[in-house]
N, C-alpha and C positions, 0 to 999 in steps of 0.2 A: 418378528415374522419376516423382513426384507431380507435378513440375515440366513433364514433360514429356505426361503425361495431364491435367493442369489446360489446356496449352497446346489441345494435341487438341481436346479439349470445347469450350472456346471457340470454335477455329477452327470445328468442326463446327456448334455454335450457330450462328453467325454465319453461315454456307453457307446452312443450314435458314433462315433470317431471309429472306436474299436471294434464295434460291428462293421463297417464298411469294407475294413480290412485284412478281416478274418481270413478271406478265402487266400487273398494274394499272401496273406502270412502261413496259409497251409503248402502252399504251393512251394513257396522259400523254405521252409521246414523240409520239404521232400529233396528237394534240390540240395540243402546242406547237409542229408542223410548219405547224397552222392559224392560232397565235395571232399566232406571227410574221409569217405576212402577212398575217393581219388586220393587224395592227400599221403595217406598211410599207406597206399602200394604204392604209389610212386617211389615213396621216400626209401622203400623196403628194397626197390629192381632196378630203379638206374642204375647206382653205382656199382649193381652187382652183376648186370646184363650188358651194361654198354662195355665192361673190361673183357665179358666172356665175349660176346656177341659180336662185339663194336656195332653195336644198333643206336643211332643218336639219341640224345636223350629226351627231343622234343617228338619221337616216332615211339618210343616207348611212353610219355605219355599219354598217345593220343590212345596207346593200344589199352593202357591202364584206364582209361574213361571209359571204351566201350566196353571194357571188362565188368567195370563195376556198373556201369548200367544197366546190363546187364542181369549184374546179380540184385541190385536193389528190384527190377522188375520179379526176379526169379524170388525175390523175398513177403512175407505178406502184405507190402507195401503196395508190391503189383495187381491188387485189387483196384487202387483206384486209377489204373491203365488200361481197366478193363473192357471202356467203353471204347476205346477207337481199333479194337479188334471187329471187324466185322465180317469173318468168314463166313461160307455159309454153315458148316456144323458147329455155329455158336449163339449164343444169344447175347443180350443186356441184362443189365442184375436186373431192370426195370421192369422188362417181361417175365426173368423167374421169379421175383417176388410174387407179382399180379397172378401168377399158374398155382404156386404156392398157397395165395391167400387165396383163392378160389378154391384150391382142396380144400384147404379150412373149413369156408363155409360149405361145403358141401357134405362133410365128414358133422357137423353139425346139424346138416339137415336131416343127413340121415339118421344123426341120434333121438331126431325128434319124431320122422316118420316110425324108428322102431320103436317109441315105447305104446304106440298106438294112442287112442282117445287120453288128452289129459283138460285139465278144465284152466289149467296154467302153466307155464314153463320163465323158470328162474334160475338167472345167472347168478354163478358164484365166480369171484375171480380173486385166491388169495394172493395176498401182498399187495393188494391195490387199496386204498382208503377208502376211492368213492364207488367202488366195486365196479369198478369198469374193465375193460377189456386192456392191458396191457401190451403197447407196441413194444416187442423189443428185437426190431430186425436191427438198429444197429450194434447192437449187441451179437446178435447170430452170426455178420458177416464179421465182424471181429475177430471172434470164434473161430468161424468155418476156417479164418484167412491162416489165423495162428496155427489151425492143427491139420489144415492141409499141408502148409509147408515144411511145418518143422517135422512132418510126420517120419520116424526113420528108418522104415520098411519101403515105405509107399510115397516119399514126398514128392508133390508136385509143386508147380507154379500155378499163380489164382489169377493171372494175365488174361488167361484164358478160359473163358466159362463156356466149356462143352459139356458132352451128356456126363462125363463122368465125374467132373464138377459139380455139375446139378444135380446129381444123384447124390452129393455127398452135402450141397448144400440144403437139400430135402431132409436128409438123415438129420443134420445138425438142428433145423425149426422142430422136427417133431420130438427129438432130446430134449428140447430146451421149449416145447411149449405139448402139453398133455390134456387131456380128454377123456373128464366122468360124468356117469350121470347116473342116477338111482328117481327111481319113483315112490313119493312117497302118497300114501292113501291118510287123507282127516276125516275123521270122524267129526261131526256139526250136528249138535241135538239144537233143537229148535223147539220153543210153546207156541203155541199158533190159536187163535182161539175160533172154533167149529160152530156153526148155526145151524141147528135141529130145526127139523120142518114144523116142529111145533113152535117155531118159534124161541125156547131156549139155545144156550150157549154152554160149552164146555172148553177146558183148555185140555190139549191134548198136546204131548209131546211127539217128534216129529223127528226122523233120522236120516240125514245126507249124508253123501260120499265125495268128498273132495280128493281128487291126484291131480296133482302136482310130480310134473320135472322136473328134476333137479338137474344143473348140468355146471360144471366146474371144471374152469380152464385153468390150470397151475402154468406160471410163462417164469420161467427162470432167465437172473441178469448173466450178464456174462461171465462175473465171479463168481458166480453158482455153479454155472456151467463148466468152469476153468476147473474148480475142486472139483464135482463129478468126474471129469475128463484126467485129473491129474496133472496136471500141467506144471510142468518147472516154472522155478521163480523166473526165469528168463522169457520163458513162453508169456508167461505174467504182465512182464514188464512190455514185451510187444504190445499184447492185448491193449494195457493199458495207455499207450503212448498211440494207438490207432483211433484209441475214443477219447482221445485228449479235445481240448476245445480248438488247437490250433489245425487239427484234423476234422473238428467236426464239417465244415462247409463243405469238406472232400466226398464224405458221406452222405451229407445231405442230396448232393452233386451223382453218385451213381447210385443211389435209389429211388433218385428219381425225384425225392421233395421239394418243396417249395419253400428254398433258403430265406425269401422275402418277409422280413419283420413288418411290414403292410406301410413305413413312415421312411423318409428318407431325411436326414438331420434338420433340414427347412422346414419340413412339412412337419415335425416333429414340436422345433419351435413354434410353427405355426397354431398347432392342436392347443398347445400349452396357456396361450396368448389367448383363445377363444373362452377358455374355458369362465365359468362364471368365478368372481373374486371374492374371496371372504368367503365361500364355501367349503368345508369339511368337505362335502364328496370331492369336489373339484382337487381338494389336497391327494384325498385315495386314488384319484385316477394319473394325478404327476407320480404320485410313490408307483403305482401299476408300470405306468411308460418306465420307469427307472428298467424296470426286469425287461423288458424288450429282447427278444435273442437267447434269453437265457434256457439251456434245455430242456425238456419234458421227462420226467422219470418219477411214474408213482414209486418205484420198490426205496427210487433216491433220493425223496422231495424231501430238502431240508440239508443234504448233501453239498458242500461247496453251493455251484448256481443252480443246483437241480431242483425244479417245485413241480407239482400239478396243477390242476386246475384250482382245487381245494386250499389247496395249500398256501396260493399265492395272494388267495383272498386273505387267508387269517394272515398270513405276514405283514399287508399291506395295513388290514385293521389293527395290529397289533401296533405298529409304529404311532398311529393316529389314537392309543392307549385304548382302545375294543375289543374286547375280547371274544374271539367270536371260536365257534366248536372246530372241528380239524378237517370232518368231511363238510361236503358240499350236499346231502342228505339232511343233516343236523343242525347246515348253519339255514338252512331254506325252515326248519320246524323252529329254528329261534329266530326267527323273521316274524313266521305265524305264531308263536306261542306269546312274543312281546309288541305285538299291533303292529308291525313294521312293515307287513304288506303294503303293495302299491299295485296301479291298475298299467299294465303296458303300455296306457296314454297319456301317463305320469312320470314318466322315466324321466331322470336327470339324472345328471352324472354322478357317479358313485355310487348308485344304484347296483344293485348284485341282479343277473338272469339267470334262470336256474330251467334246466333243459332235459328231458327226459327220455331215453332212446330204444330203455326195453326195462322187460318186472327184472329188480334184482333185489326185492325185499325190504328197501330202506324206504323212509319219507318219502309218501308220492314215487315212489318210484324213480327218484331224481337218481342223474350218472354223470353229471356236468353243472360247471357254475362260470359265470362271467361279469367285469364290472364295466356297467355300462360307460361310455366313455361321451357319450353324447353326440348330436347328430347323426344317432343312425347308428354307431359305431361301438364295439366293445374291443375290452384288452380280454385277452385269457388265455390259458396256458393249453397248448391244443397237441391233444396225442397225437393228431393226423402230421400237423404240420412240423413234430417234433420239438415244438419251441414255444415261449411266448410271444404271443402279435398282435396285432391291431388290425382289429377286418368291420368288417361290417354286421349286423347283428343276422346270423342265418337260422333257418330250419323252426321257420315260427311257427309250426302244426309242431314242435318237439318242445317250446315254451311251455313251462308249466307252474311257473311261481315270479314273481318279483320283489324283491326286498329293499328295505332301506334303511340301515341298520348305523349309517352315521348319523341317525336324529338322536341318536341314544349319546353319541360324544358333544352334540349341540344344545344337551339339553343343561 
């Protein structure tokens, strides 16, 4: 076992390392995008400008930097340059996002004010496990960034987000994120049993009317979106190198997220150190801190480092040999179905919270799950924050089950 918690720590050290330096490594990534062809015009126009020109060949390359600067802004790279534009007929991705998801929800409201009286209203969200709402703005500006520039009628630069940008990054969220709804009518017979003034009883059958909203958000990844749009293998290959992970902090960084894994490598050690010994949960919560930082993607959970909320659970119980169901719905009903309930004043670590935010049809109505991490605290894979982190236990009016489903490996 010393063997295998030396191993842990390490590895967990080493994550914390790599996290820290994500951003400065996005940064250098950008910068050797630059160096390189600095490099390749240089090497291409001294010796063939300075014979024409006689221009020194330390003035042609100062002219070869600004050139390619340039162009790497002019490329879809120059999205993440976007913020220190601050004209006035411009915005921050920050604000068009936030105008953007306020359509959303309002283009939702209105599907609920049209279908008139319903007695429920239920999300559907395909490609997601725990049927929840699918973030996929970094995907969108991905997108947007690839097929505004390479566009070959119409290309622009994405340096610059004015109206006609935003109009086009409007276009690209409502392609790649759609909106139905249908009402459906249940019929419900019912025996009810009737007291006659005489005193007898009869059973009588009895006929309601249940509608139900149906309302289904389809949110396509960026690959999705790339084959709708057509995109060349090259187009591709941008996309993909913009949602690389050495890019991801960049991203994180103009939309405005909160890059912070919630531990900073001490604190981390420190968590680890508290935790109770010889405990099975406390093992499930060192395996959870492992995924620290790692992305959020229901459509990709299970992908390279990409998990959900759901998903992170069963990884974690699977290594500790538990087999536990895939959503976060299923794994909360095999909590209840094998006594594994517990009261939220029982929590200890390795505890799973399971969080409720609207009807989608599944168990209890669950859209979220998290392992407790103790004092107060849980790890979990969070669509908001695009990652997994360690925060504090929130939205206890949204708490609707607690599990503890490592008594099943202790027993």
């Amino acid at each position: 076992m010393n063997a295998v918690n030396e191993a842990q720590r390490a590895a967990q050290m080493a994550m914390s390392a790599h996290r820290s330096i994500q951003t400065a490594r996005a940064i250098a990534r950008l910068n050797r995008l630059i160096i390189k062809m600095v490099v390749r015009a240089t090497a291409l126009l001294v010796n063939g400008l300075t014979a024409l020109l006689g221009i020194s060949g330390s003035v042609i390359v100062v002219l070869c930097i600004v050139m390619v600067s340039a162009a790497v802004i002019s490329s879809p790279f120059g999205i993440f340059v976007s913020v220190e534009n601050t004209d006035a007929d411009v915005k921050p991705l920050t604000r068009i996002v936030q105008e953007i998801d306020d359509e959303f929800a309002a283009r939702l409201a209105e599907l609920q004010r049209s279908a008139g009286n319903v007695d429920r209203v239920e999300f559907h969200y395909p490609g997601s496990a725990d049927n929840t709402r699918i973030d996929n703005w970094m995907d969108i500006i991905a997108v947007f960034a690839v097929k505004t520039v390479t566009d070959a009628e119409n290309g622009m630069d994405v340096a610059t987000l004015d109206a006609t940008r935003i109009g086009i990054i409007r276009s690209v969220f409502w392609d790649m994120n759609s909106l139905e709804s249908r009402v459906e009518t249940v019929e419900h017979k019912e025996t009810v049993t009737v007291e006659h003034e005489d005193g007898s009883t009869s059973e009588e059958t009895i006929t309601r009317y249940e509608r139900i909203l149906h309302i289904t958000v389809t949110s396509h990844t960026a690959e999705q979106q790339a084959d709708i749009y057509r995109f060349t293998n090259e187009q591709i290959e941008l996309m993909k190198e913009m949602l690389s992970e050495e890019f991801r902090p960049l991203m994180f960084a103009i939309l405005g997220k909160d890059a912070d894994i919630g531990l900073t490598p001490e604190q981390l050690d420190l968590v680890q150190q508290q935790l109770p010994e010889g405990e099975l949960g406390s093992e499930a919560v060192k395996l959870a801190l492992t995924r620290l930082g790692d992305p959020y993607s229901q459509p990709k959970a299970g992908q390279d480092h990409f998990t959900d909320c759901s998903y992170l659970v069963q990884w974690v119980y699977r290594q500790l040999g538990i087999s536990l169901p895939r959503t976060a719905a299923e794994q909360a009903r095999f909590c209840v179905e094998n006594g594994l309930t517990v009261s939220a004043a029982d929590l200890v670590p390795g505890d799973l919270v399971f969080w409720s935010y609207e009807r989608n049809g599944r168990f209890m109505d669950i859209t979220h799950v998290g392992i407790y991490a103790g004092d107060g605290k849980v790890v979990d894979a969070s669509s908001t924050r695009g990652q997994v982190v360690y925060r504090g236990l929130f939205d206890s009016d949204k708490q609707v089950l607690f599990g503890r489903p490592h008594i099943v490996g202790s027993k």
